[in-house]
C-alpha positions in Angstrom: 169.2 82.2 92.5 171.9 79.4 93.6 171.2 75.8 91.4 173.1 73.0 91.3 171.3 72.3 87.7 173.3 71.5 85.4 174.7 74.0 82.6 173.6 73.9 79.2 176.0 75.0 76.3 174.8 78.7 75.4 174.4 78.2 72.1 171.9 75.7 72.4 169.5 76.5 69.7 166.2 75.8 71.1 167.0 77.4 74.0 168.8 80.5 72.8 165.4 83.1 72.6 164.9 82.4 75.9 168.0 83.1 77.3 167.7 86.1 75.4 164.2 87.4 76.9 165.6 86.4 80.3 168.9 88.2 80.0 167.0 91.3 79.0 164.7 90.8 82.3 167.8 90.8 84.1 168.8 93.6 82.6 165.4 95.3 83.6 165.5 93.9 87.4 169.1 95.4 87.9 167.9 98.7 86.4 165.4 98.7 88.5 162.4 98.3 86.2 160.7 95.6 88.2 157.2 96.4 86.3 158.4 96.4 83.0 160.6 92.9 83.6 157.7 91.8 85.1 155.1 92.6 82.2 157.9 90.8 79.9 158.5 88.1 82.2 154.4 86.9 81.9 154.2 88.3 78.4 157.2 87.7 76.0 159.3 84.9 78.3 156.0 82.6 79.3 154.9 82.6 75.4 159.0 81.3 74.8 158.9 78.7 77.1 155.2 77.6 76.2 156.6 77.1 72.6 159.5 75.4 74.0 158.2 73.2 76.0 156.2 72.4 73.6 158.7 71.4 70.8 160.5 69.5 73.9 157.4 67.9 75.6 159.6 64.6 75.4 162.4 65.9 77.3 162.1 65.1 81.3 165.0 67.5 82.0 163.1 70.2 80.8 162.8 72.2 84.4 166.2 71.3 85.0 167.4 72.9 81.4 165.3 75.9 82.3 166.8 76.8 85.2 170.3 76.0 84.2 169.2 78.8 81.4 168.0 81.4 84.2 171.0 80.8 86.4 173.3 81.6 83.6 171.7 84.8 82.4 171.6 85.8 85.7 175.4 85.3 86.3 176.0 86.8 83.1 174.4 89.4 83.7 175.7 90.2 87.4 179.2 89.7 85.7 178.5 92.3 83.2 177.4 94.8 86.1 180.7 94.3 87.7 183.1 94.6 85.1 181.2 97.9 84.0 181.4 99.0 87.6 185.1 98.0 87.9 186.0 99.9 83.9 183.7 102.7 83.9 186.1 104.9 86.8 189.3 103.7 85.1 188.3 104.7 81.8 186.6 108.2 82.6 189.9 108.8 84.2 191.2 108.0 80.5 189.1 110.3 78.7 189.2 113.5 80.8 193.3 113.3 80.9 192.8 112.7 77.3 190.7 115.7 77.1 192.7 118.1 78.5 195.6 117.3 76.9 194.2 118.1 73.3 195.6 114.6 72.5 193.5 111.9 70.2 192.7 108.5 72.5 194.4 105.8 72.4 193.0 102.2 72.6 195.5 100.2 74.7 196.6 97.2 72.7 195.5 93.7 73.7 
């Protein structure tokens, strides 16, 4: 999904359980448990953004704002993916080498 919305901070209190309940349908749609994010997607996220909107019924950016909110969870979330794609080899090389040589791991340091 490719917005030109704006972006909202991530912390933003009245938006954070959303972005929370969309991040874990992310999470769902890249595992590929469409069903399940889409069960949570008309049960769970449509109740959060009901109550949202109302609480913000004055607020004419609102679509805007909930977008911005999908587009970011979505990034993050694709972000995440990579960099666990990208670690995941290097690091399983660290562990076997680790393994076979008897030796306690070491964490690399910052």
């Amino acid at each position: 999904m490719k917005s030109t919305a704006p972006a909202i901070h991530p912390i933003d209190p009245a938006w954070r359980e959303v972005a929370e309940i969309y991040r874990g349908i992310c999470w769902l749609r890249a595992a590929g448990y469409r069903r399940g994010a889409a069960r949570r997607e008309a049960g769970e996220l449509a109740a959060a953004i009901a109550a949202l909107r109302r609480s913000l019924a004055a607020r004419a950016d609102f679509a805007t704002r909930l977008e911005a909110v999908q587009v970011a969870e979505e990034t993050r979330v694709t972000a995440a993916i990579a960099f666990a794609e990208w670690l995941a080899p290097m690091e399983s090389g660290r562990l076997q080498a680790s393994a076979v040589i008897g030796a306690p791991l070491q964490l690399a340091a910052g």
